[in-house]
mmCIF file of the N, C-alpha and C atoms, coordinates in Angstrom:
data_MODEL
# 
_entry.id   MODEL 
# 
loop_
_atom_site.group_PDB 
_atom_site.id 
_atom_site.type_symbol 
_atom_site.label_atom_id 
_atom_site.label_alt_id 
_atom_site.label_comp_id 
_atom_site.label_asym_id 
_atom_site.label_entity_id 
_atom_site.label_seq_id 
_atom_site.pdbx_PDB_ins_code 
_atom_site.Cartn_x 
_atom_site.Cartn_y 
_atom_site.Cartn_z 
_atom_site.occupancy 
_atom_site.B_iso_or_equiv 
_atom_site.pdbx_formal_charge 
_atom_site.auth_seq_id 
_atom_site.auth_comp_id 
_atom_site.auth_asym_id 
_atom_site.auth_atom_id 
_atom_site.pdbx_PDB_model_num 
ATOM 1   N N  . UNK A 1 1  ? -6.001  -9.892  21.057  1.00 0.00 ? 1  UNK A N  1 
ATOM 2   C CA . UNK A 1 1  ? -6.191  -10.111 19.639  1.00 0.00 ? 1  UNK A CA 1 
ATOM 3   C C  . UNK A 1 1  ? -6.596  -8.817  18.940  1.00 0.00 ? 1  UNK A C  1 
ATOM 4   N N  . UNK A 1 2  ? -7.591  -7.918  19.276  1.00 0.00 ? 2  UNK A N  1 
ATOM 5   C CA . UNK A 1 2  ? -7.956  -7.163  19.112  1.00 0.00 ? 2  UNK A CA 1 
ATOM 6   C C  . UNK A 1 2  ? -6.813  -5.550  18.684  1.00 0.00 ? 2  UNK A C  1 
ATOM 7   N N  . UNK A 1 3  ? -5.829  -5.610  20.139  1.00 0.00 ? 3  UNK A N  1 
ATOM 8   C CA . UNK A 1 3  ? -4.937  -5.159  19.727  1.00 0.00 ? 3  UNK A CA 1 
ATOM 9   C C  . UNK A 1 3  ? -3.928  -5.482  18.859  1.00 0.00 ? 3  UNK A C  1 
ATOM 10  N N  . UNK A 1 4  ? -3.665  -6.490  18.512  1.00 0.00 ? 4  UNK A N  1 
ATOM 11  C CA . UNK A 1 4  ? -2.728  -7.213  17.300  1.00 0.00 ? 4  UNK A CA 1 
ATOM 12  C C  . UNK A 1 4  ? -2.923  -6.723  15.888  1.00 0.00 ? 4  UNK A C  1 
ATOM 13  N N  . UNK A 1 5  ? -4.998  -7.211  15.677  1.00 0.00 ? 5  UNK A N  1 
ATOM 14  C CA . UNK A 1 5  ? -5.014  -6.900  14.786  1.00 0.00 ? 5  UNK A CA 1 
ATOM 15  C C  . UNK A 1 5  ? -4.985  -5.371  13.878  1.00 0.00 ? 5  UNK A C  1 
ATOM 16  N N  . UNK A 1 6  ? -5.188  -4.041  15.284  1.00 0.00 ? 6  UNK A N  1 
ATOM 17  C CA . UNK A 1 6  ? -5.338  -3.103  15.221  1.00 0.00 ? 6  UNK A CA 1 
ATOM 18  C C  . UNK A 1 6  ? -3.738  -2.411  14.490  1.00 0.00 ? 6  UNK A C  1 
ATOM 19  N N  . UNK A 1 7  ? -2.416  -3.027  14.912  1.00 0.00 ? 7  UNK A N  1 
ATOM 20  C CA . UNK A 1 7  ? -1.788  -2.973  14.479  1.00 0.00 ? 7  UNK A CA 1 
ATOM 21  C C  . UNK A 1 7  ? -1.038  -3.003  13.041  1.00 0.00 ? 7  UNK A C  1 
ATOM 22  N N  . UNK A 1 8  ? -1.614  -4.597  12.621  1.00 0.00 ? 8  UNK A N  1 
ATOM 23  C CA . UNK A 1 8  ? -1.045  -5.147  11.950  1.00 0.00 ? 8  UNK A CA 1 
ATOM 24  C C  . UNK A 1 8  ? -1.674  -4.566  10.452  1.00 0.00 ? 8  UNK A C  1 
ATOM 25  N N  . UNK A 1 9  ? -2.982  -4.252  10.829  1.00 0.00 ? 9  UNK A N  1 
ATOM 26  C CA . UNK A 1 9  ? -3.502  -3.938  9.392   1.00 0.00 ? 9  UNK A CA 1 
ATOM 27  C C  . UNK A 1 9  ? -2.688  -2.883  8.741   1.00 0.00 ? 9  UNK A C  1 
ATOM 28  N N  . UNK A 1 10 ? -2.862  -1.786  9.641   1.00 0.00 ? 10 UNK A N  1 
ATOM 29  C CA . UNK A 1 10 ? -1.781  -0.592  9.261   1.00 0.00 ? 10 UNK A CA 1 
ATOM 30  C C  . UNK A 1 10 ? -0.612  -0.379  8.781   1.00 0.00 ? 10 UNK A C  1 
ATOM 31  N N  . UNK A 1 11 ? 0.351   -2.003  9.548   1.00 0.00 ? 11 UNK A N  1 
ATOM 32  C CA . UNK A 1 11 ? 1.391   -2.150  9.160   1.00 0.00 ? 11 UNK A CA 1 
ATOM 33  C C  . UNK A 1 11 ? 1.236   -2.502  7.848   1.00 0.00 ? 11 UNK A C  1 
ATOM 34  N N  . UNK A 1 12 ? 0.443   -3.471  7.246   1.00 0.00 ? 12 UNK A N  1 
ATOM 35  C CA . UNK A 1 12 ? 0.595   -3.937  5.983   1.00 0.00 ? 12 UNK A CA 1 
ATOM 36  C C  . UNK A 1 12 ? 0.058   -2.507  4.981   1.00 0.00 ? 12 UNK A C  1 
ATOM 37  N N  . UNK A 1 13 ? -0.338  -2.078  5.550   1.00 0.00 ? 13 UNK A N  1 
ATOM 38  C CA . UNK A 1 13 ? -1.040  -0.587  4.399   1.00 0.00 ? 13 UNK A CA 1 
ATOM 39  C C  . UNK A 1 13 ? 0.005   -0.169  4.331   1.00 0.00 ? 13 UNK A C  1 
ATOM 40  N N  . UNK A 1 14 ? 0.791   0.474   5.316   1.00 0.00 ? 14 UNK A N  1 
ATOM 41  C CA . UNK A 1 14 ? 2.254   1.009   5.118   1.00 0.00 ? 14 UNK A CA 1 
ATOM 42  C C  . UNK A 1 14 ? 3.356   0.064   4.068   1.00 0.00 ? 14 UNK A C  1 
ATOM 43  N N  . UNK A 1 15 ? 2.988   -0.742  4.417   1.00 0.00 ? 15 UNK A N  1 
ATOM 44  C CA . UNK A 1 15 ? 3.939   -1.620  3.499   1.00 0.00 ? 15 UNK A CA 1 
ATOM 45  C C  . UNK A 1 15 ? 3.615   -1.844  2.202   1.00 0.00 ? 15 UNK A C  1 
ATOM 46  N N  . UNK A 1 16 ? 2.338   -1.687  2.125   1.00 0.00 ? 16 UNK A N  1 
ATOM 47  C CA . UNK A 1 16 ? 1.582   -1.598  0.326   1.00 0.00 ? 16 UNK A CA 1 
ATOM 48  C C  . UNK A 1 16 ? 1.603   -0.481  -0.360  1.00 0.00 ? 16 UNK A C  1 
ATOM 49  N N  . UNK A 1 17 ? 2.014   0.331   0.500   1.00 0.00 ? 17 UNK A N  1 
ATOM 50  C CA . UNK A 1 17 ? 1.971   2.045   -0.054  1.00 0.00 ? 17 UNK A CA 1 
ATOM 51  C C  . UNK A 1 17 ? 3.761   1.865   -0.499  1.00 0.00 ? 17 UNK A C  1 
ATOM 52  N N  . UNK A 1 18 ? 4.435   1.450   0.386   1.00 0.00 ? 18 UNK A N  1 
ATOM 53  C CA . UNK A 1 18 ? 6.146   1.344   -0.040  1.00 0.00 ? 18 UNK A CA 1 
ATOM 54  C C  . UNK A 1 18 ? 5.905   0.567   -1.021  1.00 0.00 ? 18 UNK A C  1 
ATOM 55  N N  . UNK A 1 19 ? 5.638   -0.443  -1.580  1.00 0.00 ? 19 UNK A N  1 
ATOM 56  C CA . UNK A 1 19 ? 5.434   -1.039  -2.725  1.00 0.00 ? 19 UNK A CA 1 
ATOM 57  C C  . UNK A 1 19 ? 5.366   -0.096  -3.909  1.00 0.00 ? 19 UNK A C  1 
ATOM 58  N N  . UNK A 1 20 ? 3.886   0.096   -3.618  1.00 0.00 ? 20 UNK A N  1 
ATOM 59  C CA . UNK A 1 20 ? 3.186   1.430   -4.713  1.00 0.00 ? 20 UNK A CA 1 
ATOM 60  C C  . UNK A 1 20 ? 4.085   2.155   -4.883  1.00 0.00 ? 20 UNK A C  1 
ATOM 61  N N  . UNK A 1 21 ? 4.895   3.198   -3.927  1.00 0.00 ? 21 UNK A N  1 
ATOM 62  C CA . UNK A 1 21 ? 5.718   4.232   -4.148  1.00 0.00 ? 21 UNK A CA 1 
ATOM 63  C C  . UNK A 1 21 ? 6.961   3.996   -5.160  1.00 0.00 ? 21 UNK A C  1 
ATOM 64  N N  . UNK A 1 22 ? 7.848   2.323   -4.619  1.00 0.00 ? 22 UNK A N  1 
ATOM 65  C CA . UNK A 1 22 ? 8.333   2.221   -5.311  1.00 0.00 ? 22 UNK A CA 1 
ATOM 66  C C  . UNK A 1 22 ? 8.864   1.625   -6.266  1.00 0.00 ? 22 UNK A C  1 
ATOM 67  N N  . UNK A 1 23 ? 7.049   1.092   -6.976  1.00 0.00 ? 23 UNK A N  1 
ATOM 68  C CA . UNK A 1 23 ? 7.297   1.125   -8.206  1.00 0.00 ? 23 UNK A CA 1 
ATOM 69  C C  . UNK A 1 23 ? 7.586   1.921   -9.039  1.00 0.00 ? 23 UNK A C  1 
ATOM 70  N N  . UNK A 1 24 ? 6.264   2.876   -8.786  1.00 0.00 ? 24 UNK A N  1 
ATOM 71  C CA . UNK A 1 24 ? 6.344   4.493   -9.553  1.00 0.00 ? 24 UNK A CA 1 
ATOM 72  C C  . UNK A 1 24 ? 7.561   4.975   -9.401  1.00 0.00 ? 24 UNK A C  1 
ATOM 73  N N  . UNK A 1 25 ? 8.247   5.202   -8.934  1.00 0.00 ? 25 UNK A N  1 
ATOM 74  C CA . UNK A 1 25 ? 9.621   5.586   -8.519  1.00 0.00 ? 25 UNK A CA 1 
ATOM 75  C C  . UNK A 1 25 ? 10.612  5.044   -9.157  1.00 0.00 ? 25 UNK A C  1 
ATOM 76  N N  . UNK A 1 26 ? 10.202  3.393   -9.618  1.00 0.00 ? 26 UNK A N  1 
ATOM 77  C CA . UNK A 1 26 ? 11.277  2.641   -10.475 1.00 0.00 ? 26 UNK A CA 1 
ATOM 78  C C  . UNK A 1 26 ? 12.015  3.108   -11.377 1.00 0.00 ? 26 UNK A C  1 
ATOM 79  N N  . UNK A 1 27 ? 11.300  3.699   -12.562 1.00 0.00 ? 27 UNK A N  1 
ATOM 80  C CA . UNK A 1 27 ? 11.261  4.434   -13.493 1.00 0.00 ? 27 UNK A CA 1 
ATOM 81  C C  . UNK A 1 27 ? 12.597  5.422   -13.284 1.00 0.00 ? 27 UNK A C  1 
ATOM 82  N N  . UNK A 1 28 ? 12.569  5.890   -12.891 1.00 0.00 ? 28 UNK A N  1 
ATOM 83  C CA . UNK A 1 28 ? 13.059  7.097   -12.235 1.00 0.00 ? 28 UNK A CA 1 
ATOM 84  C C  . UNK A 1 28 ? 14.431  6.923   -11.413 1.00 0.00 ? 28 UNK A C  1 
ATOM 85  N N  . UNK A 1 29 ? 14.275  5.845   -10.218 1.00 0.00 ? 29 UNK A N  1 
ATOM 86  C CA . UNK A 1 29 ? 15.460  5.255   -9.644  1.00 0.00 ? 29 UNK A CA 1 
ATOM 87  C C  . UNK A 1 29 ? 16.266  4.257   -11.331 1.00 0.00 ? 29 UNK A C  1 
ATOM 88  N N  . UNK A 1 30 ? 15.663  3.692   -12.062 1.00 0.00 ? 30 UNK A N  1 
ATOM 89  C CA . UNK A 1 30 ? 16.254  3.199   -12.728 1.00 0.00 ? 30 UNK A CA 1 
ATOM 90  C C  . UNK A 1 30 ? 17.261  4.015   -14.121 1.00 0.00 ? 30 UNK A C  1 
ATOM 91  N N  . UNK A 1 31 ? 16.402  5.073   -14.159 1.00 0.00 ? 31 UNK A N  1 
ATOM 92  C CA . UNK A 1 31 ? 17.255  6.333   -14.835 1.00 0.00 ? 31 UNK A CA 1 
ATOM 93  C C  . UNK A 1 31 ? 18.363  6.632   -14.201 1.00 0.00 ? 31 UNK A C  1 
ATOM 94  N N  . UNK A 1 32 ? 18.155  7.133   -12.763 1.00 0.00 ? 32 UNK A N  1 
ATOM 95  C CA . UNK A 1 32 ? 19.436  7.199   -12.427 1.00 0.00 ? 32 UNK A CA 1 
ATOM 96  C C  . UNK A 1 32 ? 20.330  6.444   -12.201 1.00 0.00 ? 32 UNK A C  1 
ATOM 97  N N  . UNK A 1 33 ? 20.263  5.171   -11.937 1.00 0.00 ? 33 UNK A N  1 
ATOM 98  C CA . UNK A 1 33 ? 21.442  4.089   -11.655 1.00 0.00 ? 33 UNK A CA 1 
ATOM 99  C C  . UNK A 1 33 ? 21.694  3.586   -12.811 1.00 0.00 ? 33 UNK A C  1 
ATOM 100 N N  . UNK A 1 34 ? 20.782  3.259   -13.897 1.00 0.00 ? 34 UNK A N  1 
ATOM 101 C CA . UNK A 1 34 ? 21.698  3.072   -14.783 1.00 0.00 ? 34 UNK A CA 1 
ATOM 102 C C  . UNK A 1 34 ? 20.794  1.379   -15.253 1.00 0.00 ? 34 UNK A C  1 
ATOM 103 N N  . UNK A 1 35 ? 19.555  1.198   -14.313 1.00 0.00 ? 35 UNK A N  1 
ATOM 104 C CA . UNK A 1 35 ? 19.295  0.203   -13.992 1.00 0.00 ? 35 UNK A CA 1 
ATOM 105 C C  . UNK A 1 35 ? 18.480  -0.256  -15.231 1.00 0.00 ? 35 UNK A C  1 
ATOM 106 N N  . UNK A 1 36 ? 17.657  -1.935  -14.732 1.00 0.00 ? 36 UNK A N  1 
ATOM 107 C CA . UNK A 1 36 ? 16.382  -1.635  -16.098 1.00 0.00 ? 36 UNK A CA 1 
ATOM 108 C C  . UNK A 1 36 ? 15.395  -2.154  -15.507 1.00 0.00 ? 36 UNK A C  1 
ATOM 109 N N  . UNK A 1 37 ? 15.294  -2.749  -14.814 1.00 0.00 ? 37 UNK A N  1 
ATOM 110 C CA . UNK A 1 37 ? 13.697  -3.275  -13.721 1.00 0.00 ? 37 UNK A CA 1 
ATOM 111 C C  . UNK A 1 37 ? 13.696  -2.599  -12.498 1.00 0.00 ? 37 UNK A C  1 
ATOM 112 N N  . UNK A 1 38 ? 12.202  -2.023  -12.141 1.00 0.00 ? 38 UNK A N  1 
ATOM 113 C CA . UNK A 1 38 ? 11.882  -1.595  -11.042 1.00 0.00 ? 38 UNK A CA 1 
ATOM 114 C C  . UNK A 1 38 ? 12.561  -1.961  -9.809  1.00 0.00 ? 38 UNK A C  1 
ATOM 115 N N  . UNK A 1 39 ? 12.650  -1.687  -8.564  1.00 0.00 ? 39 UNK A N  1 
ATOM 116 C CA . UNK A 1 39 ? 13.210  -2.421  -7.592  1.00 0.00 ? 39 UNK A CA 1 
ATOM 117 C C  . UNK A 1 39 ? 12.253  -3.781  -6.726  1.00 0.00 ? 39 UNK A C  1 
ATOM 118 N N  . UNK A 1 40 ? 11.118  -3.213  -6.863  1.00 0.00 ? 40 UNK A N  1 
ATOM 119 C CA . UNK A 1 40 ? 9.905   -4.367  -6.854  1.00 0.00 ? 40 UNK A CA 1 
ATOM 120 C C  . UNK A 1 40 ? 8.677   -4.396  -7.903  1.00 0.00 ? 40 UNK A C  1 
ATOM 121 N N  . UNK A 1 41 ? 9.050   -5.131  -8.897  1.00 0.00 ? 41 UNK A N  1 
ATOM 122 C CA . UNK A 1 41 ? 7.993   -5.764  -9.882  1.00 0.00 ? 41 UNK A CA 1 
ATOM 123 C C  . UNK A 1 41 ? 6.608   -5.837  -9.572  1.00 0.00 ? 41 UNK A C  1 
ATOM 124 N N  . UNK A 1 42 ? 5.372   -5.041  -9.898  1.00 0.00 ? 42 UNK A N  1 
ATOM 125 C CA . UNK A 1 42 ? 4.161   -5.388  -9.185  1.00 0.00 ? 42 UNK A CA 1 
ATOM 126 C C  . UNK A 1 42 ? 3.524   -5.776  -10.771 1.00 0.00 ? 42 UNK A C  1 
ATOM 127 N N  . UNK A 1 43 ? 2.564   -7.159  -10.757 1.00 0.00 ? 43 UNK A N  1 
ATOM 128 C CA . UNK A 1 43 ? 2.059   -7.048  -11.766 1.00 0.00 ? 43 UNK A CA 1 
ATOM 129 C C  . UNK A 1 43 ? 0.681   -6.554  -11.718 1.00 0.00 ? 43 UNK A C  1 
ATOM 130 N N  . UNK A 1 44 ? -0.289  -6.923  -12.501 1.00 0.00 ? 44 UNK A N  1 
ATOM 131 C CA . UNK A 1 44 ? -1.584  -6.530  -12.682 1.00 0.00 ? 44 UNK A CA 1 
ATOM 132 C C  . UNK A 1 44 ? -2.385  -6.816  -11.470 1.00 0.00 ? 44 UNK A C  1 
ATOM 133 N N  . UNK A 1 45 ? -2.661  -8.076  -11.136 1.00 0.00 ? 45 UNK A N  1 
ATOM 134 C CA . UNK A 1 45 ? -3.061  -8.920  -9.880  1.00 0.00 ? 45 UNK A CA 1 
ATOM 135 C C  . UNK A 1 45 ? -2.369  -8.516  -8.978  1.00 0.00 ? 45 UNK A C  1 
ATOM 136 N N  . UNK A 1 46 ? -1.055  -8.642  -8.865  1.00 0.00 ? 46 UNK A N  1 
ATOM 137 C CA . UNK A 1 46 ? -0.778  -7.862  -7.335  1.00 0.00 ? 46 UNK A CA 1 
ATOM 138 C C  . UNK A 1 46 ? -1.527  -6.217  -6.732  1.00 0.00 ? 46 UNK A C  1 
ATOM 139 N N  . UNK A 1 47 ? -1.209  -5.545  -8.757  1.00 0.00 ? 47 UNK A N  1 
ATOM 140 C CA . UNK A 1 47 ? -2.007  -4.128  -8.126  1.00 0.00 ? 47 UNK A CA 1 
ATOM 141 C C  . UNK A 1 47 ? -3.094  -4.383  -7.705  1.00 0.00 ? 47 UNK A C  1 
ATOM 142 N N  . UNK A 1 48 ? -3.906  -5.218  -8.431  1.00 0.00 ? 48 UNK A N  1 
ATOM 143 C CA . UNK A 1 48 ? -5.391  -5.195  -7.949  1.00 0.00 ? 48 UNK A CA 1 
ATOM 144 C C  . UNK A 1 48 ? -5.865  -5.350  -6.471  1.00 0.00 ? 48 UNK A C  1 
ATOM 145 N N  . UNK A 1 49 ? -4.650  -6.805  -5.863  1.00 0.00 ? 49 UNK A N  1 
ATOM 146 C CA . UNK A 1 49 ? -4.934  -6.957  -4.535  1.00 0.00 ? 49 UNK A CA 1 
ATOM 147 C C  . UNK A 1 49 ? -4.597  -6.054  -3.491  1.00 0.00 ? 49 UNK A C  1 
ATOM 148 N N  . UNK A 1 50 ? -3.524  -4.933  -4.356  1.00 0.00 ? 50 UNK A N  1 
ATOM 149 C CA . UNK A 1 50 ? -2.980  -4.148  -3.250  1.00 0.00 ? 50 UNK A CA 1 
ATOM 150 C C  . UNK A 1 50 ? -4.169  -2.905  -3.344  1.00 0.00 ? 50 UNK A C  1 
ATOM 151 N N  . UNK A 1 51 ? -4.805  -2.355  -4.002  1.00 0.00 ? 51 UNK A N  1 
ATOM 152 C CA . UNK A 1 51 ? -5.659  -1.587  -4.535  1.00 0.00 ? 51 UNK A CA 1 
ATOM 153 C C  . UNK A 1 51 ? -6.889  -2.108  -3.903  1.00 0.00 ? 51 UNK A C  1 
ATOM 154 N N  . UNK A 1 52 ? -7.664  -3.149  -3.702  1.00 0.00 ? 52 UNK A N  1 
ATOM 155 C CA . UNK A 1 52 ? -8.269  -3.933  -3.022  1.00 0.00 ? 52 UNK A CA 1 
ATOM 156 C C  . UNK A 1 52 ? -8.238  -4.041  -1.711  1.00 0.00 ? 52 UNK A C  1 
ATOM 157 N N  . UNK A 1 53 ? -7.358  -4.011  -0.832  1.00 0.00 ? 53 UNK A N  1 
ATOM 158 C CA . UNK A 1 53 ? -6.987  -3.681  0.579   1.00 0.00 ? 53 UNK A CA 1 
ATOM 159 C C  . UNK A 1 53 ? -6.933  -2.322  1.031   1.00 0.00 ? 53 UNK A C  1 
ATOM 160 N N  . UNK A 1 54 ? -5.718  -1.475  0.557   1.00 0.00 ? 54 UNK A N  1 
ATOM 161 C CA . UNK A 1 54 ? -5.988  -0.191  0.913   1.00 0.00 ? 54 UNK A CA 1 
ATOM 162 C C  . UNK A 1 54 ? -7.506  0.701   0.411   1.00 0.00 ? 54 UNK A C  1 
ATOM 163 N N  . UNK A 1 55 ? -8.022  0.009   -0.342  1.00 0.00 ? 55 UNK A N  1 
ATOM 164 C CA . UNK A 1 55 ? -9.377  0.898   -0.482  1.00 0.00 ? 55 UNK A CA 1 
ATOM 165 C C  . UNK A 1 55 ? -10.306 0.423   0.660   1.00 0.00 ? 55 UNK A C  1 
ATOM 166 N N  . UNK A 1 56 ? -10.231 -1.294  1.129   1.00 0.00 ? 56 UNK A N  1 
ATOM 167 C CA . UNK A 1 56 ? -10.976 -1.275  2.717   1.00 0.00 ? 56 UNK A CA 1 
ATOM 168 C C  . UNK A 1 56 ? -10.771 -0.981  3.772   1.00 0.00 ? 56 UNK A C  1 
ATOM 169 N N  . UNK A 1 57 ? -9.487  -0.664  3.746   1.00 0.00 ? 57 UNK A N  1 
ATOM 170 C CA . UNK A 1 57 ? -8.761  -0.336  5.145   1.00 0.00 ? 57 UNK A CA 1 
ATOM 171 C C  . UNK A 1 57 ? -8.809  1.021   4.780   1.00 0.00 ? 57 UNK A C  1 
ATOM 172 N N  . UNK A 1 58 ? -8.808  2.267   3.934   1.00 0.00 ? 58 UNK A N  1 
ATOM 173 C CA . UNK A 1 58 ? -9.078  3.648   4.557   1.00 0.00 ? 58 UNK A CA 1 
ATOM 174 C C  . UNK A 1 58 ? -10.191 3.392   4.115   1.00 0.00 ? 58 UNK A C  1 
ATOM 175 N N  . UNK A 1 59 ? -11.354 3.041   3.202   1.00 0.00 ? 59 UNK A N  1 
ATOM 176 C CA . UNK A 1 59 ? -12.589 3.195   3.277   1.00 0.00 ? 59 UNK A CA 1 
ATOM 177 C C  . UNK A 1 59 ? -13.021 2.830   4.402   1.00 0.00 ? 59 UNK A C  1 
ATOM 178 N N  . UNK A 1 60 ? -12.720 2.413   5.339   1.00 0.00 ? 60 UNK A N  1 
ATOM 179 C CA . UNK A 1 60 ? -13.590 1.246   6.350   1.00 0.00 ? 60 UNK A CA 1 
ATOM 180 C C  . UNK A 1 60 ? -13.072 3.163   7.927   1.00 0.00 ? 60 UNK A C  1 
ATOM 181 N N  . UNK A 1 61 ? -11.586 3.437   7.841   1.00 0.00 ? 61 UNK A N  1 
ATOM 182 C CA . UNK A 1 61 ? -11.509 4.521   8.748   1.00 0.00 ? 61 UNK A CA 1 
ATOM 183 C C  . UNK A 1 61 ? -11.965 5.770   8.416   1.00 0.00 ? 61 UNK A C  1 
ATOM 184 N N  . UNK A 1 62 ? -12.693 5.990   7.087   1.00 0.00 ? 62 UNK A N  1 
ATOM 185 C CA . UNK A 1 62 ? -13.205 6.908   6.626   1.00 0.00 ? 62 UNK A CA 1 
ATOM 186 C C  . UNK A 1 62 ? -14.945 7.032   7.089   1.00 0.00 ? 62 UNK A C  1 
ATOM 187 N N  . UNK A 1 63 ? -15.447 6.070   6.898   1.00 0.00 ? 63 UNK A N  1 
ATOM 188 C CA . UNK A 1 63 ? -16.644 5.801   7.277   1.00 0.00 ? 63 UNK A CA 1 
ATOM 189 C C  . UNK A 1 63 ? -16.320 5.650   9.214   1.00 0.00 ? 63 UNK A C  1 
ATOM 190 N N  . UNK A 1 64 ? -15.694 5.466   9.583   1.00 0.00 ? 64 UNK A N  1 
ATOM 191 C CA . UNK A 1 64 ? -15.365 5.648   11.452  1.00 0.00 ? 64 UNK A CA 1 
ATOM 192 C C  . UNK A 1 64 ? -15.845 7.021   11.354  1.00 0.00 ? 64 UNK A C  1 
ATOM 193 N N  . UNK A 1 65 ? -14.946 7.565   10.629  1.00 0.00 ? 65 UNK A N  1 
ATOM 194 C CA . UNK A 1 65 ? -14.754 9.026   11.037  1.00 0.00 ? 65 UNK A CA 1 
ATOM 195 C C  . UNK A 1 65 ? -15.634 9.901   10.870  1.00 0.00 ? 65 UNK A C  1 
ATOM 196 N N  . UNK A 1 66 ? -16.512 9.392   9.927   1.00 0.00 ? 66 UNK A N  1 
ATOM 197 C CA . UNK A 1 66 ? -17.963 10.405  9.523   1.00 0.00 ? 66 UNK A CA 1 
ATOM 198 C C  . UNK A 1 66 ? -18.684 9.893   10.475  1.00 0.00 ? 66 UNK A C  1 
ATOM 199 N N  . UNK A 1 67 ? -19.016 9.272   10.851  1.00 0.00 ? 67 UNK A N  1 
ATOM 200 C CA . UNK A 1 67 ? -19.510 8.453   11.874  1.00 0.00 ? 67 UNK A CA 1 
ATOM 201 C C  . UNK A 1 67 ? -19.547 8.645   13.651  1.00 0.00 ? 67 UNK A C  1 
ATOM 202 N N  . UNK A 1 68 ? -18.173 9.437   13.395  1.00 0.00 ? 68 UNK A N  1 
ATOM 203 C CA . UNK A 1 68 ? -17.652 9.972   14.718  1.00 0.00 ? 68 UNK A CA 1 
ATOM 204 C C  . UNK A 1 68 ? -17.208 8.960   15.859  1.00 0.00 ? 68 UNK A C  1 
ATOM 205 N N  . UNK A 1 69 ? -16.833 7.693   15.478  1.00 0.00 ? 69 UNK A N  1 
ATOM 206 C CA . UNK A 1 69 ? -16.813 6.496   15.771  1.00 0.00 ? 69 UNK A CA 1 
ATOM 207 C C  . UNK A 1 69 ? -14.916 6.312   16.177  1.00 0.00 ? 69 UNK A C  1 
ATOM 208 N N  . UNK A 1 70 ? -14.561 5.947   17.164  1.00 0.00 ? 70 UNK A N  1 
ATOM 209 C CA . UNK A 1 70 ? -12.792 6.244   17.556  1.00 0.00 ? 70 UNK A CA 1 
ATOM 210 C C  . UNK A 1 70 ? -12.196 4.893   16.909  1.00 0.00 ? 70 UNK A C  1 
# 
């Protein structure tokens, strides 16, 4: 279990950061194609929850690391 969860968190950070990226990016991908909505829509509440996670999950390996903790 332990190893599962060690995994999985990371995976989802990675996957909240591809979000993040490409929204910001929307803008931009949508200039060039020609497009008019982002490729993934994040609203207010989603940022918050995604903003909400990645701040415990590197706050939480940030404090390991001062800590000197593996």
């Amino acid at each position: 279990m332990e190893k599962a969860i060690s995994m999985v968190f990371p995976l989802i950070a990675f996957i909240f950061c591809g979000f993040l990226v490409s929204n910001l990016l929307g803008m931009w991908i949508g200039f060039i194609f020609k497009t008019q909505s982002p490729i993934f829509p994040i609203d207010d509440r989603m940022y918050q929850i995604i903003m909400v996670y990645l701040t415990g999950f590197f706050g939480n390996r940030s404090i390991k690391s001062w800590r000197g903790e593996k």
